[in-house]
C-alpha atoms as one frame of an Amber mdcrd trajectory, in Angstrom:
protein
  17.251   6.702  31.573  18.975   4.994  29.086  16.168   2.686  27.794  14.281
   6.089  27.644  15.845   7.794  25.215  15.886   4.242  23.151  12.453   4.533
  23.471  11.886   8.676  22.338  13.853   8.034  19.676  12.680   4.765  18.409
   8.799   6.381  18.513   9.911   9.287  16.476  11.499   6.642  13.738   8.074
   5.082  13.650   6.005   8.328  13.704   8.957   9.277  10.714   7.383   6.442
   9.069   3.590   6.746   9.669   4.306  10.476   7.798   5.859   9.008   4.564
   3.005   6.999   4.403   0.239   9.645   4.951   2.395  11.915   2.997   2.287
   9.317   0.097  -1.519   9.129   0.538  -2.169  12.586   0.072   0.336  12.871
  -2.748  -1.854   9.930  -5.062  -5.642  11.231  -3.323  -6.142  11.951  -7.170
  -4.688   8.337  -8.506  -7.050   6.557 -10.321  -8.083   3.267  -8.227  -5.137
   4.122  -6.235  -5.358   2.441  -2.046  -4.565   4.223   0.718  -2.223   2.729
   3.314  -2.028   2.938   6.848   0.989   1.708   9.832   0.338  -0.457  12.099
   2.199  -0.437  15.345   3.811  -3.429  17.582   5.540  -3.046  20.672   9.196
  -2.650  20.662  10.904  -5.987  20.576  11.490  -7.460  23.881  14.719  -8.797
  22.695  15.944  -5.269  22.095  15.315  -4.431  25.451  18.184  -7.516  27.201
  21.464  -7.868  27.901  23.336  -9.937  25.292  25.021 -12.619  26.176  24.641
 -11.422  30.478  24.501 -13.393  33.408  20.760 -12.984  34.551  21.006 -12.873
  38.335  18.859 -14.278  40.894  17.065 -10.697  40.933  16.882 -10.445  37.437
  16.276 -13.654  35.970  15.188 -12.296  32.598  18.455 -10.148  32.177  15.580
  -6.750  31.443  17.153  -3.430  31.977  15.048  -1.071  34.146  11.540  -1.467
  34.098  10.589   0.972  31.930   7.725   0.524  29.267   8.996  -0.232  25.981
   8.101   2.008  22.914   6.549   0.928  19.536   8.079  -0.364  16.131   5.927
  -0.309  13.214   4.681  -3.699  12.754   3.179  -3.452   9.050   2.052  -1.023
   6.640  -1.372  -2.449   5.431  -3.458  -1.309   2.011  -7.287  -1.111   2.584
  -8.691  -2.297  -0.647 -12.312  -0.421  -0.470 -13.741   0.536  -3.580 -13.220
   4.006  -4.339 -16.109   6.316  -5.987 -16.743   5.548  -9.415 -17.036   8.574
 -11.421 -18.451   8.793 -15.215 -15.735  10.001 -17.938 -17.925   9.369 -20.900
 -14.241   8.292 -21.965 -15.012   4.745 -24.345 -11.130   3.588 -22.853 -12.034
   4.195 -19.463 -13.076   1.537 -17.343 -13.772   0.392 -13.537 -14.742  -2.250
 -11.916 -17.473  -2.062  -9.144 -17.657  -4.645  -6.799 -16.248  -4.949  -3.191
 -12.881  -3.835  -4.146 -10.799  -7.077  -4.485 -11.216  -7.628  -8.056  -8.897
  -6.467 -10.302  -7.870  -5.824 -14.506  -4.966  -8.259 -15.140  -2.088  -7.214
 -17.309   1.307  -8.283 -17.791   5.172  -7.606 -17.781   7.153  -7.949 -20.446
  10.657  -9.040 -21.428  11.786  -6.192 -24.333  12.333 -10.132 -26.660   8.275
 -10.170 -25.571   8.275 -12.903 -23.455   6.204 -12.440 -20.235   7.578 -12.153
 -17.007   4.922 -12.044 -14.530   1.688 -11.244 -13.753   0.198  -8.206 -12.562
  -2.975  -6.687 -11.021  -4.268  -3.481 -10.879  -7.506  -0.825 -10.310  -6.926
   1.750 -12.495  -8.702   1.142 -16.079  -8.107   4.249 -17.978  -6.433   2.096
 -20.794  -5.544   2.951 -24.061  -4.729   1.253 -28.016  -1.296   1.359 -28.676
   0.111   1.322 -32.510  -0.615  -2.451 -32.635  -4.027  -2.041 -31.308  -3.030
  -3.691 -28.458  -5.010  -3.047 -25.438  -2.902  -1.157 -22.639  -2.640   0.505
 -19.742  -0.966   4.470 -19.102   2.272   2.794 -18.493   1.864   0.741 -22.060
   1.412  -3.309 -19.978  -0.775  -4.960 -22.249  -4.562  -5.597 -20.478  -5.521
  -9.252 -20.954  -8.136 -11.004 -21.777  -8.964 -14.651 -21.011  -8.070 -15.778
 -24.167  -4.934 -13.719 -25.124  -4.324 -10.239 -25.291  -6.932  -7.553 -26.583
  -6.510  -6.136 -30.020  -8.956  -4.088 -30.982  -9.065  -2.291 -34.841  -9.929
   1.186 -33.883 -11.590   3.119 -31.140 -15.314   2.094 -31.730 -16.034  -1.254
 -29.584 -18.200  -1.866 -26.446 -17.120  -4.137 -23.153 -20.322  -6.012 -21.758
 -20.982  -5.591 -17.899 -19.109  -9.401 -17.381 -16.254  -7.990 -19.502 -17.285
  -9.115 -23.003 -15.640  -6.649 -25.906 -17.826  -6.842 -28.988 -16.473  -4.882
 -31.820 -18.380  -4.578 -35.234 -20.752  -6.877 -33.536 -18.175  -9.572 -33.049
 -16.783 -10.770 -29.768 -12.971  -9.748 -29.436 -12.960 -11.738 -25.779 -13.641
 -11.214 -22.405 -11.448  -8.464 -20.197  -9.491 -10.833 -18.055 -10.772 -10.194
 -13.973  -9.267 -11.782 -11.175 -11.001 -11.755  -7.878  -8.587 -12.547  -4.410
 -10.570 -14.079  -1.302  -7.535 -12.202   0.893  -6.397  -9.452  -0.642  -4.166
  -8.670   2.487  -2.151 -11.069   0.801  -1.106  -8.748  -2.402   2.113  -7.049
  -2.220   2.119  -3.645  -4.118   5.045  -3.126  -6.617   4.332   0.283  -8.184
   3.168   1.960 -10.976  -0.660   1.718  -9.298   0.102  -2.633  -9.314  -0.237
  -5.287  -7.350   0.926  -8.733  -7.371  -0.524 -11.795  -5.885   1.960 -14.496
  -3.003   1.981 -17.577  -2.397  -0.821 -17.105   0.135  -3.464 -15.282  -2.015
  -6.347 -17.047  -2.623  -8.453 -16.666  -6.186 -12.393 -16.743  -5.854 -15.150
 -16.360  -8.369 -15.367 -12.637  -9.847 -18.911 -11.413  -8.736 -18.673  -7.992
 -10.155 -19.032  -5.656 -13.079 -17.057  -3.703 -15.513 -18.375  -0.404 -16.384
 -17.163   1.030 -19.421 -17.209   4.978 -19.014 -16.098   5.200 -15.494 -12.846
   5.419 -13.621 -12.509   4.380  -9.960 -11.273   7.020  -7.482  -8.540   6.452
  -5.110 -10.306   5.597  -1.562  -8.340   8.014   0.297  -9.866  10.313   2.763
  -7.989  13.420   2.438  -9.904  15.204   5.962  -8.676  11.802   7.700  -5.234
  12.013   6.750  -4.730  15.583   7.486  -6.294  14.724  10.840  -3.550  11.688
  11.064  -0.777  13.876   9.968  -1.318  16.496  12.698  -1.449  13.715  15.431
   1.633  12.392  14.061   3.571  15.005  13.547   2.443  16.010  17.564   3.416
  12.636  18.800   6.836  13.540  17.095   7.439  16.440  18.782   6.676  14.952
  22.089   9.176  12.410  21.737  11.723  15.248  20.672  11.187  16.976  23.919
  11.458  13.812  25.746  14.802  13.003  24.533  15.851  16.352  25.071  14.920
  16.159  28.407  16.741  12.919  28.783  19.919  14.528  27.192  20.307  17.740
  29.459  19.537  15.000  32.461  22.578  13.000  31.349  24.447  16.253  30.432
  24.129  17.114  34.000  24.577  13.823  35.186  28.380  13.516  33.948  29.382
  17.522  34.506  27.673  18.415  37.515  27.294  14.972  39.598  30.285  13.353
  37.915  32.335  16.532  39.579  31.961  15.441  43.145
């Protein structure tokens, strides 16, 4: 009885869980090359589920209490990196990239003395020209190019489908693209960003840049209202379950505990 309210109210933590998520899905459905995430479930660790540090008897040789079913833990909260719909903005600072979704614009965070402190990756290419005519995103991280950043002398330029600005008929550079063989590996860090590990993996870029467009976020907003209801149920299951489990041990220690 005891393992089952461990087990109620460890599924509604990880149902709690699955709802930010969904709830943070819906919340960016509108984010510019912004990717939906979804929970994955594990089984509740066996470990959890021992004695510590208990003889385990002839009986019970692996020291288990009860022989109820465990519940589940959330294992990992994984980003599906499908491209989104690109959409035309007519917008000469908009950009997206359309290939299979794990290419991304490169730009980079900066020390306020200027000096770079890492790298960073992201989707969403409605840029703009700061007052150095610096290339940049919404959040002002310089975009780079393979050569350097992007300075650009007004608004009037052209990017090539491979990338390639051209500016009074001169080439500025080439929009700097990096393509991931695993992009499971990427770790999001805000702001609409990823960052690459240790484990990811850089490929060739087989792509395009589209100047005009702006990628959609690849959220499926019938899907997750579908997902929230069936979460939100599962949570109220478990809520009557451990209710049930408390009145049980209510009467348990007045009732029985009286004889």
């Amino acid at each position: 009885m005891i393992r089952g309210l461990y087990a109620s109210g460890w599924s509604m933590i990880a149902n709690n869980r699955k709802m930010d998520v969904i709830a943070n899905n819906l919340a960016n459905v509108n984010t510019t090359g912004y990717k939906k995430d979804s929970v994955i479930f594990e089984s509740f660790p066996d470990l959890l589920a021992q004695r510590v540090n208990d003889y385990r008897s002839a009986s019970n040789p692996s020291g288990r209490i009860g022989t109820m079913q465990l519940s589940s833990d959330v294992g990992e909260i994984f980003t599906y990196y499908q491209q989104g719909q690109l959409i035309s903005t007519d917008n000469i600072l908009d950009f997206a990239i359309n290939d299979e979704g794990n290419s991304f614009f490169t730009v980079i965070e900066t020390a306020p003395d200027g000096t770079v402190v890492r790298e960073l990756y992201t989707r969403d290419g409605s840029f703009a020209i700061n007052s150095q005519g610096i290339l940049v995103t919404k959040e002002g991280y310089p975009v780079m190019g393979e050569n350097g950043l992007i300075i650009l002398q007004d608004r009037d330029f052209t990017v090539e489908r491979d990338g390639t600005v051209i500016q009074d008929g001169t080439v500025i550079g080439r929009l700097l693209i990096r393509s991931f063989a695993n992009t499971e590996t990427l770790r999001k860090v805000g702001s609409n960003m990823v960052e690459r590990t240790d484990e990811t993996q850089e490929q060739a870029f087989n792509g395009e840049v589209l100047q005009g467009y702006l990628e959609q976020s690849n959220v499926n907003i019938i899907k997750e209202m579908v997902d929230m209801i069936t979460v939100l149920r599962a949570y109220e299951a478990n809520q009557k379950i451990l209710q049930t489990h408390d009145d049980t041990l209510s009467r348990a220690v007045n009732d029985v505990g009286k004889v």
